[in-house]
C-alpha positions in Angstrom: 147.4 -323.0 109.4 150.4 -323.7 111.3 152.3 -320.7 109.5 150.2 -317.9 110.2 150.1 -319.3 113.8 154.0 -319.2 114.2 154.6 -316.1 112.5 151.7 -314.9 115.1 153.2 -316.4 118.1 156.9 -314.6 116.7 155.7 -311.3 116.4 154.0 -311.7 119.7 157.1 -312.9 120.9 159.2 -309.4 119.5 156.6 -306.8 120.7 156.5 -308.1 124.1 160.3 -307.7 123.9 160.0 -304.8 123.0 157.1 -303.0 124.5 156.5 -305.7 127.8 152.6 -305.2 128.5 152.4 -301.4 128.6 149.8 -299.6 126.9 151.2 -299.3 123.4 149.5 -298.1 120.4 150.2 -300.6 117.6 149.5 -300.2 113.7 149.4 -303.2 111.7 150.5 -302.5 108.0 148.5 -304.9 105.8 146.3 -306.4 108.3 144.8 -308.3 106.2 141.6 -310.0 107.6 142.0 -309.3 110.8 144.2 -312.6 112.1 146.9 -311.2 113.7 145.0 -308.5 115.7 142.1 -311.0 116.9 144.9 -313.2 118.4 146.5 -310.9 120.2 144.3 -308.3 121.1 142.9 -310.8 124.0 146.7 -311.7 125.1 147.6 -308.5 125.7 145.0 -305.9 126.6 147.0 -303.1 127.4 147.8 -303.0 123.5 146.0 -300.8 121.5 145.4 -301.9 117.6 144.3 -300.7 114.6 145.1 -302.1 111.2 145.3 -301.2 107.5 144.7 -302.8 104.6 144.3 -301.9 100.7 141.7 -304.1 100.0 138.4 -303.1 101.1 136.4 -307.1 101.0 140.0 -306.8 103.6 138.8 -304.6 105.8 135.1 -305.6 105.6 135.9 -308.9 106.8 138.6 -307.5 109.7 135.7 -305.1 111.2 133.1 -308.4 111.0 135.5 -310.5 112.7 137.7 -307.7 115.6 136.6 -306.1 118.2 134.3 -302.2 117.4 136.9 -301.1 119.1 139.9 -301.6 117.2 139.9 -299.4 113.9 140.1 -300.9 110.5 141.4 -298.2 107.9 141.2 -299.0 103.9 144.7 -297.3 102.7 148.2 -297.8 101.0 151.2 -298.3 103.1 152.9 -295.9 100.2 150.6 -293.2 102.2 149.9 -293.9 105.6 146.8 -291.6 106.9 148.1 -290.8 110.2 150.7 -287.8 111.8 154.3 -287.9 112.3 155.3 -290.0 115.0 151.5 -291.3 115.9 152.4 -295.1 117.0 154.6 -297.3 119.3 155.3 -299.8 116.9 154.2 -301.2 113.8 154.0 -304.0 112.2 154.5 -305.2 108.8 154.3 -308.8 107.8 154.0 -310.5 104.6 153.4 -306.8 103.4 156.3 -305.3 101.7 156.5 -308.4 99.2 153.3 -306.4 97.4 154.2 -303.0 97.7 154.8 -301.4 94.4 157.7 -299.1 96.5 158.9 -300.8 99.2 161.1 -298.1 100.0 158.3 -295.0 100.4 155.8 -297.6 102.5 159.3 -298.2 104.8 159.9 -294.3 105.1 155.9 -293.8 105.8 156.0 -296.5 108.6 159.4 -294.3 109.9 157.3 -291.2 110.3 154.5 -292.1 111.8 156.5 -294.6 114.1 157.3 -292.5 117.6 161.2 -292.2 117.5 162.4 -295.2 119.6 159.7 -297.0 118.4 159.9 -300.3 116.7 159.1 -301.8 113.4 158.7 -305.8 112.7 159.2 -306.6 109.3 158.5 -310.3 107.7 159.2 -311.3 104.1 159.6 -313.9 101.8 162.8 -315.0 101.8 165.4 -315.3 98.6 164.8 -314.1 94.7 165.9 -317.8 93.6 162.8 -319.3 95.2 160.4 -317.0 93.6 157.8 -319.6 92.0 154.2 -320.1 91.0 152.9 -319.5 94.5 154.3 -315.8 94.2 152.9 -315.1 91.1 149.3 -316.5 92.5 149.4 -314.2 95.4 150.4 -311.3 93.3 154.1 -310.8 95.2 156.5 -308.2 93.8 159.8 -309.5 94.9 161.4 -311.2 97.8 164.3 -310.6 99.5 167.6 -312.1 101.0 168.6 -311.0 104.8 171.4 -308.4 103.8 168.9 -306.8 101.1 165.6 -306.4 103.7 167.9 -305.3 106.3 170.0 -302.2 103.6 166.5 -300.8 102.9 165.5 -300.4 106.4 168.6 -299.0 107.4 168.1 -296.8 103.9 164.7 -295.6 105.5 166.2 -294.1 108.8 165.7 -297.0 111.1 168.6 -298.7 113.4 169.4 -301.1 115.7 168.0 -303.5 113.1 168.2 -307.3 113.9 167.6 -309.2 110.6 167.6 -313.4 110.8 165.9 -316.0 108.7 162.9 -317.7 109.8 161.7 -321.5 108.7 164.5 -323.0 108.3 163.1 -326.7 108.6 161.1 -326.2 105.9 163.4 -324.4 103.3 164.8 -327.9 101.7 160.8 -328.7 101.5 159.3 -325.9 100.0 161.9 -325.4 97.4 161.5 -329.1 96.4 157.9 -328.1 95.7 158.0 -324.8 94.4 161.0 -325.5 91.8 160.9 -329.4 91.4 157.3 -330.3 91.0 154.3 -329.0 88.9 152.5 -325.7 90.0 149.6 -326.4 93.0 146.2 -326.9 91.5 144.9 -323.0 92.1 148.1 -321.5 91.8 149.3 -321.2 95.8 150.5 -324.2 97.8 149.5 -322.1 101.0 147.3 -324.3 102.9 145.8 -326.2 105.9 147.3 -329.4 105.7 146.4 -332.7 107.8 146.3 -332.4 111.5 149.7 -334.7 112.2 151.4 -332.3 109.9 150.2 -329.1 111.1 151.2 -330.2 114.9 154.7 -331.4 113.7 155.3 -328.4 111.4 153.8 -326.3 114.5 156.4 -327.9 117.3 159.3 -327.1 114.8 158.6 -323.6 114.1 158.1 -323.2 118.3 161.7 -324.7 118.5 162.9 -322.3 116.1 160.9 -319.5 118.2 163.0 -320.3 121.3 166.4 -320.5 119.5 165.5 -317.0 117.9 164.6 -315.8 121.4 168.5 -316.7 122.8 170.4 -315.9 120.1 168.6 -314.4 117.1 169.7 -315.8 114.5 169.2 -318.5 112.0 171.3 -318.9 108.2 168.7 -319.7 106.1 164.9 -320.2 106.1 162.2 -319.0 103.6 161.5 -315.7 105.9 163.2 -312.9 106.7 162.4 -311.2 110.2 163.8 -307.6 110.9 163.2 -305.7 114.4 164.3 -302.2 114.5 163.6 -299.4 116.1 162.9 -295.8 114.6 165.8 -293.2 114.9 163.8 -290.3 114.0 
């Protein structure tokens, strides 16, 4: 689906700002299936993965589909199985949104971050659009730009950069999430025809390169936050 291929092809864009193609050791907090580590893993060898993930059908699926090489832990980002300062970035997307305390996964992910290392953080965007879809995927809360960006400063991070993401598509989805009846099986997350996953694809990469110049957009249904550890 076109979004889990942008937010990819962001995150991709931040660590290699961040960590250019140097061995790196890279957690990735609620990994989910595996998506995000399959795609990048190949781009960028020197990287070294492993992911997390609560669910165990999760993890099964991420160690069926990665790599034997890249590790695949079942745990809780509330208590991260790993030493103090054990990584060179980490990131967190779509994650937080579930997390019963936001705040205690945020202060794990600082310790076992390296100091100077980074975090990338992606979140719904805005508690007004909250909406069937959220209660389907079993979210918590979502967040505005000034609240993501207090709580991880609160958790000892700095030189945070906090922007909205998908802005195109804010006028859009809140049409459908607040306007029109709930999606047959509760979440309007899906693939959609191939015209509209190419055009919604060539937007989001013209929102990638604005980002990449001036970081920073005023709306959007995401919130992105870089930081880096100052432990």
């Amino acid at each position: 689906m076109w979004y889990f291929r942008a937010l990819h092809a962001q995150i991709e864009a931040d660590l290699t700002e961040a960590l250019g193609d140097r061995a790196a050791w890279i957690l990735d907090v609620g990994c989910g299936t595996g998506g995000l580590i399959r795609r990048l893993a190949s781009r960028h060898p020197a990287w070294r993965w492993t992911g997390l993930d609560v669910s165990p059908l999760a993890c099964v699926l991420a160690r069926s589909r990665l790599d034997p090489a890249v590790e695949i832990v079942q745990g809780s980002a509330e208590r991260l199985p790993w030493a103090d300062g054990s990584w060179d970035a980490v990131v967190a997307a779509d994650v937080l949104y579930h997390v019963a305390d936001d705040g205690l996964a945020l202060r794990e992910i600082g310790r076992v971050l390296r100091p100077g290392g980074f975090l990338i953080v992606n979140e719904p965007a805005y508690p007004w659009l909250w909406s069937y879809h959220d209660e389907a995927v079993q979210g918590l809360r979502r967040y505005t730009r000034r609240d993501l960006l207090r709580r991880i400063q609160s958790a000892g991070f700095a030189s945070a950069v906090a922007t909205y993401r998908n802005m195109a598509i804010l006028p859009l989805v809140a049409v459908r999430r607040k306007l029109l009846p709930p999606a047959a099986g509760g979440s309007d997350v899906r693939l959609g025809p191939t015209a509209v996953e190419a055009c919604l694809g060539r937007v989001a990469a013209v929102e990638r390169s604005w980002l990449k110049r001036v970081r920073w957009l005023p709306f959007g249904t995401s919130v992105l936050v870089v930081a880096r550890n100052g432990g």
